[in-house]
Structures are given as structure tokens and as C-alpha cells.
C-alpha positions as CSV (number, residue, x, y, z in Angstrom):
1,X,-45.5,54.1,39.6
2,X,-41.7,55.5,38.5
3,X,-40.5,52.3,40.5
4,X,-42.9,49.8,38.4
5,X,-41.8,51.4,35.3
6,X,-37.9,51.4,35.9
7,X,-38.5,47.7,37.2
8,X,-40.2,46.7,33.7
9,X,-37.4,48.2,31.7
10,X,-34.6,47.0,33.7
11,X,-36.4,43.5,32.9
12,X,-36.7,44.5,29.3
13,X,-32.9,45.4,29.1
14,X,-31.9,42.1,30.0
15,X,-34.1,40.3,28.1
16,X,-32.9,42.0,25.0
17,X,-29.7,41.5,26.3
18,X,-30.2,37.6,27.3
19,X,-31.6,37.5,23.9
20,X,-29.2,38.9,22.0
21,X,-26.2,36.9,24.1
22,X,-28.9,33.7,23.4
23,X,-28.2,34.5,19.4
24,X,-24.6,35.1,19.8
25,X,-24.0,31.8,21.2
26,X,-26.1,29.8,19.2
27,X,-24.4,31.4,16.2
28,X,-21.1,30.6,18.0
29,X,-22.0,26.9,18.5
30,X,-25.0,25.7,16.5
31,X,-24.7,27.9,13.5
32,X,-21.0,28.3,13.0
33,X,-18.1,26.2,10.9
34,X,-17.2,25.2,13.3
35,X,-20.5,22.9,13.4
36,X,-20.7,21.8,10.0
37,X,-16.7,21.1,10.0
38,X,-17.4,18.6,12.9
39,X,-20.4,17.2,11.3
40,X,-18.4,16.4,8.5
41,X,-15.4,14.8,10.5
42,X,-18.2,12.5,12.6
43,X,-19.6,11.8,9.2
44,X,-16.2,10.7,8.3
45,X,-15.7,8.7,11.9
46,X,-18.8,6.5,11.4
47,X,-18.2,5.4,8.1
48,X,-20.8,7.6,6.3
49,X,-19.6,8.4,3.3
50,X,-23.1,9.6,1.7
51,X,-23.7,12.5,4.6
52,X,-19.9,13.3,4.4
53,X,-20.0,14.2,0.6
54,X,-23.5,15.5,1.2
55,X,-22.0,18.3,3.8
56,X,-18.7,19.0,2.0
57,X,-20.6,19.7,-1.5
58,X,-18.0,18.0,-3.3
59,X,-18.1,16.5,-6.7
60,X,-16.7,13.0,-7.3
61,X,-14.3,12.6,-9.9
62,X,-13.7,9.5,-12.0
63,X,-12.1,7.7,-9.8
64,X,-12.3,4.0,-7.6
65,X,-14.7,5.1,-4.6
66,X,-13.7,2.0,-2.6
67,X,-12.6,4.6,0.0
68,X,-15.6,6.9,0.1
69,X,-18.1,4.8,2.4
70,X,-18.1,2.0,5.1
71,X,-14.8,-0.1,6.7
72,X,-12.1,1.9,4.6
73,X,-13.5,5.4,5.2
74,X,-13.7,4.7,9.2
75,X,-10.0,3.0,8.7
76,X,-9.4,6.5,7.0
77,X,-9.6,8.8,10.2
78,X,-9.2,6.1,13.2
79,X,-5.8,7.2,14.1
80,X,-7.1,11.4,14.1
81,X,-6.7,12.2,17.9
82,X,-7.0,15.5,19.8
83,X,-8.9,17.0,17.5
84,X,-9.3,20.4,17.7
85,X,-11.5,23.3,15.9
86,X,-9.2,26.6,15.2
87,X,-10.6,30.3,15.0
88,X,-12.3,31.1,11.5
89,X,-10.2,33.5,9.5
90,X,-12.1,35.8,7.4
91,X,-11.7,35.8,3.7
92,X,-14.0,38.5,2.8
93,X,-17.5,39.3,3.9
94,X,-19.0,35.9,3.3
95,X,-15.9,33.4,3.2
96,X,-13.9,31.6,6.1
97,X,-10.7,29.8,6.3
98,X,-10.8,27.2,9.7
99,X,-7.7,25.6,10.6
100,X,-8.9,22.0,12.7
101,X,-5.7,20.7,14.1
102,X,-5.3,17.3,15.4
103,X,-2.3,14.3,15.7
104,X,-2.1,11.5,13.9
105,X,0.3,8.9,15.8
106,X,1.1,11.5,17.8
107,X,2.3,14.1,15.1
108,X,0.6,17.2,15.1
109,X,-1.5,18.0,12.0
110,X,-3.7,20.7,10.2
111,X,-6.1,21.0,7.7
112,X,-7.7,23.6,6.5
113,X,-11.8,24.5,5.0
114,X,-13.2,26.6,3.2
115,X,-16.6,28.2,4.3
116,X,-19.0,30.5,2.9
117,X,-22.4,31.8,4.1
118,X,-25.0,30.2,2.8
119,X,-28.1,32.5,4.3
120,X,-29.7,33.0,7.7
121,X,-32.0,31.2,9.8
122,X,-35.2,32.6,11.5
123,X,-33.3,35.9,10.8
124,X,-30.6,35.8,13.4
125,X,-28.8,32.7,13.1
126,X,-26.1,32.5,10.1
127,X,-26.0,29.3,7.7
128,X,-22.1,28.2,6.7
129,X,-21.7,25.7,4.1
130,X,-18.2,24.3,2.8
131,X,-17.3,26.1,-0.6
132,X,-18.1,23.7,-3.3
133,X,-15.0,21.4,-4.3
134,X,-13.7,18.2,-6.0
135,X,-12.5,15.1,-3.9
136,X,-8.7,14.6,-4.4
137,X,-7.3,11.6,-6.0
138,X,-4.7,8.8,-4.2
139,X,-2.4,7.3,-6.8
140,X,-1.8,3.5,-5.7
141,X,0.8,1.2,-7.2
142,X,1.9,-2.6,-7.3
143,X,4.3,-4.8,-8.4
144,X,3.1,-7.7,-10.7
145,X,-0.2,-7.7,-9.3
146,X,-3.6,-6.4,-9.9
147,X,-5.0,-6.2,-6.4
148,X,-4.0,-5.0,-2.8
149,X,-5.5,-4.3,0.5
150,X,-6.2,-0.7,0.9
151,X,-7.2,0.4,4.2
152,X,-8.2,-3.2,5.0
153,X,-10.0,-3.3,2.3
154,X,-9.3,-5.6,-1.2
155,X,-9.6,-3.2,-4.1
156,X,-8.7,-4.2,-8.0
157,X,-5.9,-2.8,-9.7
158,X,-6.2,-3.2,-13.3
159,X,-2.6,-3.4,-14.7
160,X,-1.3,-2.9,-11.4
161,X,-2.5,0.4,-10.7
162,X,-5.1,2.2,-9.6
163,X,-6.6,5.6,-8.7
164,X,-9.0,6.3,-5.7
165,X,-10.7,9.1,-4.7
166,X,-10.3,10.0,-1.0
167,X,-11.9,12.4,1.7
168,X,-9.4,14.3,3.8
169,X,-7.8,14.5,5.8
170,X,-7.1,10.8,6.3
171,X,-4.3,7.9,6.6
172,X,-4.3,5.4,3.7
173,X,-2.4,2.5,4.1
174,X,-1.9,-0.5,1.5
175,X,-0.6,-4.1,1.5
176,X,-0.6,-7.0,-0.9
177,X,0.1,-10.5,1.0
178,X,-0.3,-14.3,-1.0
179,X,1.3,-17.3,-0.4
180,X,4.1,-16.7,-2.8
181,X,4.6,-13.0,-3.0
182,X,4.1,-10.0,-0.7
183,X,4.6,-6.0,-0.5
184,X,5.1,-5.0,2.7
185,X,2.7,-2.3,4.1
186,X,3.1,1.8,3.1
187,X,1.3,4.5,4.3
188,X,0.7,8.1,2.9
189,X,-1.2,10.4,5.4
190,X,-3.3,13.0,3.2
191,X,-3.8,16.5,5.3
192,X,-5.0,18.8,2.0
193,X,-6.5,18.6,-0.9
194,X,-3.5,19.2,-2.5
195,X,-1.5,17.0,-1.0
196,X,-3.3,14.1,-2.5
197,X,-2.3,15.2,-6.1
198,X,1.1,14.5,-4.9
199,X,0.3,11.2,-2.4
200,X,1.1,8.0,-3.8
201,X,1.6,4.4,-2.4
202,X,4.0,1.8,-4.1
203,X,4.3,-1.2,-3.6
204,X,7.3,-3.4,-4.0
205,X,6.2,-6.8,-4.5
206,X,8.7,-9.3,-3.4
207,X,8.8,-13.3,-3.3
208,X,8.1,-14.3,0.0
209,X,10.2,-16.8,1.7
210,X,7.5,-19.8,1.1
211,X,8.7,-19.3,-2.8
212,X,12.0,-19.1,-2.1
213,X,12.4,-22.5,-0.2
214,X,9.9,-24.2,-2.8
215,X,12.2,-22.7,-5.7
216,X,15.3,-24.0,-4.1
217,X,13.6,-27.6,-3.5
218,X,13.0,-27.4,-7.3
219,X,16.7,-26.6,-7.9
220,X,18.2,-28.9,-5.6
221,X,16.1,-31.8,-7.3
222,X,16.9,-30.5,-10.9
223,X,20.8,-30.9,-9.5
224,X,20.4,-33.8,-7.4
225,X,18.6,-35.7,-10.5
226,X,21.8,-34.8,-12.9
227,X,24.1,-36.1,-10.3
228,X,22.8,-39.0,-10.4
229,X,23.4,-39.7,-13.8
230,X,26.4,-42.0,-14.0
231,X,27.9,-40.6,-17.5
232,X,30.4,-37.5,-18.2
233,X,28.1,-35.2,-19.7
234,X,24.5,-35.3,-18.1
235,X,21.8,-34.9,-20.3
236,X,20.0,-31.7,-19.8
237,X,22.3,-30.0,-17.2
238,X,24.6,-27.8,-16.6
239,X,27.9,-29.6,-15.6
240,X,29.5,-32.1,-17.8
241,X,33.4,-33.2,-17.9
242,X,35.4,-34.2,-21.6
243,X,38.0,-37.2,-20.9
244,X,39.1,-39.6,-23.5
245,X,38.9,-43.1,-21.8
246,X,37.8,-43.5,-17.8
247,X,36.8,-47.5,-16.0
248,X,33.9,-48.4,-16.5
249,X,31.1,-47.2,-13.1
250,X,33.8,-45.1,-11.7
251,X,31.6,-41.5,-13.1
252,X,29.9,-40.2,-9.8
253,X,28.9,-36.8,-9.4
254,X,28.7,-35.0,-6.6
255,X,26.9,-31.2,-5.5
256,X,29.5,-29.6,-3.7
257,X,28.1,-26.2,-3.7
258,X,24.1,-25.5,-4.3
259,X,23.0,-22.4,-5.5
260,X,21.4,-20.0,-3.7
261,X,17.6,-18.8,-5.3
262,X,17.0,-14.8,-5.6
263,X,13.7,-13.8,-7.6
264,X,12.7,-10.7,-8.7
265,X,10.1,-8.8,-10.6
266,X,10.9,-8.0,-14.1
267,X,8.4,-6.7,-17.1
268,X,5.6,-7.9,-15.8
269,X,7.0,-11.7,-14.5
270,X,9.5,-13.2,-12.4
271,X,12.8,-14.2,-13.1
272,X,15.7,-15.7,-11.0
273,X,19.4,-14.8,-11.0
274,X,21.8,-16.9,-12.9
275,X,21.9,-19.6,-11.1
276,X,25.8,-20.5,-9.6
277,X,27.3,-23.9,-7.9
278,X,30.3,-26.1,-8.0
279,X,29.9,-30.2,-8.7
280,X,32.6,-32.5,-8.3
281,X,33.3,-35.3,-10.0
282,X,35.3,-38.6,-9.2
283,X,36.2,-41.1,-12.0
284,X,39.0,-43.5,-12.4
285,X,40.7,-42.0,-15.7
286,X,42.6,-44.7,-17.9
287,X,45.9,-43.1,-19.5
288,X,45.8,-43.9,-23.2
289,X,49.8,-44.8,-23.0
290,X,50.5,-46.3,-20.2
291,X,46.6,-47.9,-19.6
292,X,47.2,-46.8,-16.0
293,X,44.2,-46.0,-14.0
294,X,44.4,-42.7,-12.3
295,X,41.8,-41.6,-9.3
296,X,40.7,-38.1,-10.3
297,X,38.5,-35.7,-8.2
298,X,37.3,-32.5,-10.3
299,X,35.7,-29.6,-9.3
300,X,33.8,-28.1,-11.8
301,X,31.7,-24.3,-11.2
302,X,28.8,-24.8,-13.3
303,X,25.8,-21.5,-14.5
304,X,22.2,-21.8,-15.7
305,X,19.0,-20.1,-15.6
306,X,15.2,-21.1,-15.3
307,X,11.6,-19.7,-16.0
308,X,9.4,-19.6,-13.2
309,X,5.8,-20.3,-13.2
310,X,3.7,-19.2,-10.7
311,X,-0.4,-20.5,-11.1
312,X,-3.3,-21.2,-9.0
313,X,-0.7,-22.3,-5.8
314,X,1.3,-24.1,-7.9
315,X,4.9,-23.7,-8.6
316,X,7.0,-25.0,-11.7
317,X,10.8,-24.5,-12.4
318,X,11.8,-24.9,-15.9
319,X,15.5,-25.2,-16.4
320,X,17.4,-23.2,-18.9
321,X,20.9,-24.8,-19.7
322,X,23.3,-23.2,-22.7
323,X,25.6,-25.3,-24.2
């Protein structure tokens, strides 16, 4: 009878004891923040902006949510690697701090959540919820534009700028490519909340070579068109030669020395660098004394700007001479 006894406590014993080990490690792995932290970083892996916000508790501020959901939230975390869940350092009684580290192109990277106790379950099993926040803000810039490619995604920006609110942590990485102009790509990786108050991405719009080589074609024929006129002064262009008497169909011009076409961004348009190039000019001069013709060959370095107009594909140079 003593035996059967002993026996039936020694199983009650470990059943309390299985039991209690049973809530321990569901509390370790089901119920814990460490859980919800990677529910809301899978959220953030499949694109599902709704459930992420939904788990984080956050509130959306008044910002572009072209990041928030879909293509450009997955873009957001596809380069987060080796990711791994930290110990939870307690706050007080019902808060958390858990450090999840992780490497982003192979740098090593933390972030950090918040966590608070949010109740129990079936009376054992504690509930964690993140602490209530607002989503940081990404700053984006361009250059004489009002759109770009953020995260392979096109997003407006009114004015050329923009503001967008953004789950962290995540990469975010912009681009603006056309025919004629182009900013090459920038990336800001965003780690904590805080950091994104500080994160912006610029970028510097340039002309792209296709511009350049249409520009100079325009600048070439401009030139090309004023050598051809068979007079001393050119009508409309920038080289032009004073001589008293020369023989008659002797004037040809010549472009020794075209220039060379830089654009760049200035108050809202496009403007070129004075333009710089030598002509030449041979003429048969007649000496007003003598009545002697004289072979002459002149160099002559010539300046001049342009306005550039840029619409729909289509490029036009206007010519700006000073006389």
C-alpha cells in the first residue's frame, strides 16, 4: 500500500514538474518577445504592411506610405541576414528592452524594441505587446525633378521632395533615371527609430551622356551654320572679323576649336557653361594704298551662351550671343 502511494506521488511530482517546465517553455517560445518581434520582422519579409503596423501598435504620421505595404516594404528588409533575437533586458516589472542583431551586406547591425506586458493567457502564459509608438519619417530629395524610384518603387515628389514614413529597421535605396537626366543610386540603411529623423537620401541629378552628345550636335550645327556664311560678321553668331576692304568670295570661315557642352542644375532649370571655341578665318585683304591683295589667316576665340529646353523627349538649344 506505502509502495502504491509513494509510486502515485512520485508521478504527481513530475507531472507538476513536466507541467510547470511545459509553461516555462511555452512562455519562453510561444509567449515571449521574442515571438511577437519575429512576427513582426516576417510581417515585414512578406510584404505585409497591414499585420506589421497591426503588431508594432504604431501610429502613422502624415507622411507618403508608399513604403509601408507590398514590393517596397519586402525591398525594405531583403538584404537583413543572420538574424538573430538577443536576451530581453528588463526595464521595470512589466517593460523589456530586446536587442535583435543581424547584417546587412555583411555589416553587423542592431535594433532595439520596446515590450511591455500586455496580460496573461489561460493564467500561466504571459502576453508581450510592443509599447505603442510612431513610425519614423525618411527625408528624400531630388534635383530638378518631382519623381524617383524608391526601393524599386516610382513615388511623386512634389517640388522635388518628399517625406515617407518607413518601418525599421530597413535599407532604402533611391534612383531617378530618364533619357536625358539621371541621379545615380543612394542608400541610407535605417536601424532605429531615431535614426530616421536623421536619414535622408539626395539625389544629384545630372545630364546624362545622351544630352550631352544631342547638345553638342545642336552646338556644332549652330557653328557649322555660321561658318558657312560667306560675310565678315555672321549674322546671329558669335565670331565676326572688322577689315576695311577684302576680294570679293575670298571670306571662309572655318571651326578650328568646338566647344565642349557641360550642363548643370541651377534654380530649378538647366543651364550650360559659357560656351568657348576658336574659328579661323581666311580672306584675301586688299590694302587701301597699295591695292595689293594680302592672303590672311585669323584665328579668332569666340564666347556665347544658350537656354536649354528639355520637353516631352525633345531637345532645343537656343543661342545666346552678346554683342
Amino acid at each position: 500500500m506505502l509502495k502504491t502511494v509513494a509510486a502515485w506521488l512520485l508521478c504527481l511530482m513530475l507531472a507538476i514538474a513536466a507541467a510547470v517546465l511545459t509553461v516555462v517553455l511555452v512562455n519562453a517560445n510561444v509567449y515571449s518577445p521574442q515571438h511577437q518581434v519575429r512576427a513582426y520582422i516576417d510581417a515585414l519579409k512578406d510584404g505585409d504592411g497591414s499585420k506589421a503596423l497591426g503588431l508594432l501598435h504604431a501610429t502613422v504620421p502624415d507622411a507618403n506610405a508608399a513604403l509601408l505595404d507590398g514590393p517596397a516594404l519586402k525591398q525594405s528588409v531583403a538584404e537583413l541576414e543572420n538574424l538573430e533575437m538577443g536576451e530581453p533586458v528588463e526595464i521595470d516589472s512589466n517593460r523589456v528592452e530586446l536587442p535583435v542583431h543581424y547584417t546587412i551586406d555583411g555589416t553587423e547591425q542592431t535594433t532595439t524594441f520596446e515590450l511591455e506586458k500586455s496580460g496573461t493567457s489561460w493564467l500561466f502564459f504571459n502576453q508581450w505587446a510592443f509599447v505603442p509608438t510612431t513610425l519614423p519619417t525618411l527625408d528624400i530629395s531630388v534635383v530638378n525633378e518631382d519623381e524617383a524610384s524608391l526601393n524599386g518603387t516610382r513615388v511623386a515628389l512634389p517640388e522635388g521632395k518628399g517625406e515617407f514614413s518607413v518601418f525599421v529597421p530597413g535599407t532604402f535605396e533611391a534612383h531617378y533615371t530618364s533619357q536625358f537626366f539621371a541621379a545615380p543610386a543612394v542608400e541610407s540603411v535605417v536601424t532605429e527609430p531615431a535614426e530616421a529623423a536623421e536619414a535622408r537620401l539626395s539625389l544629384s541629378t545630372q545630364a546624362t551622356p545622351k544630352l550631352v552628345e544631342e547638345v553638342t550636335a545642336q552646338v556644332r550645327g549652330f557653328l557649322d551654320g555660321c561658318a558657312e556664311q560667306k560675310v565678315l560678321q555672321p549674322a546671329g553668331c558669335p565670331f565676326s572679323q572688322a577689315m576695311n576692304r577684302v576680294q570679293d568670295d575670298s571670306i571662309n570661315w572655318d571651326i578650328v576649336d568646338y566647344p565642349e557642352v557641360t550642363i548643370e542644375p541651377s534654380n530649378g532649370t538647366w543651364i550650360m557653361k559659357p560656351l568657348t571655341g576658336t574659328a579661323k578665318l581666311n580672306v584675301v585683304e586688299i590694302d587701301l594704298f597699295t591695292g595689293q591683295a594680302v592672303p590672311r589667316e585669323l584665328e579668332q576665340d569666340f564666347t556665347f551662351t544658350g537656354s536649354l529646353a528639355v520637353n516631352d523627349g525633345n531637345v532645343t538649344l537656343t543661342p545666346v550671343v552678346e554683342y
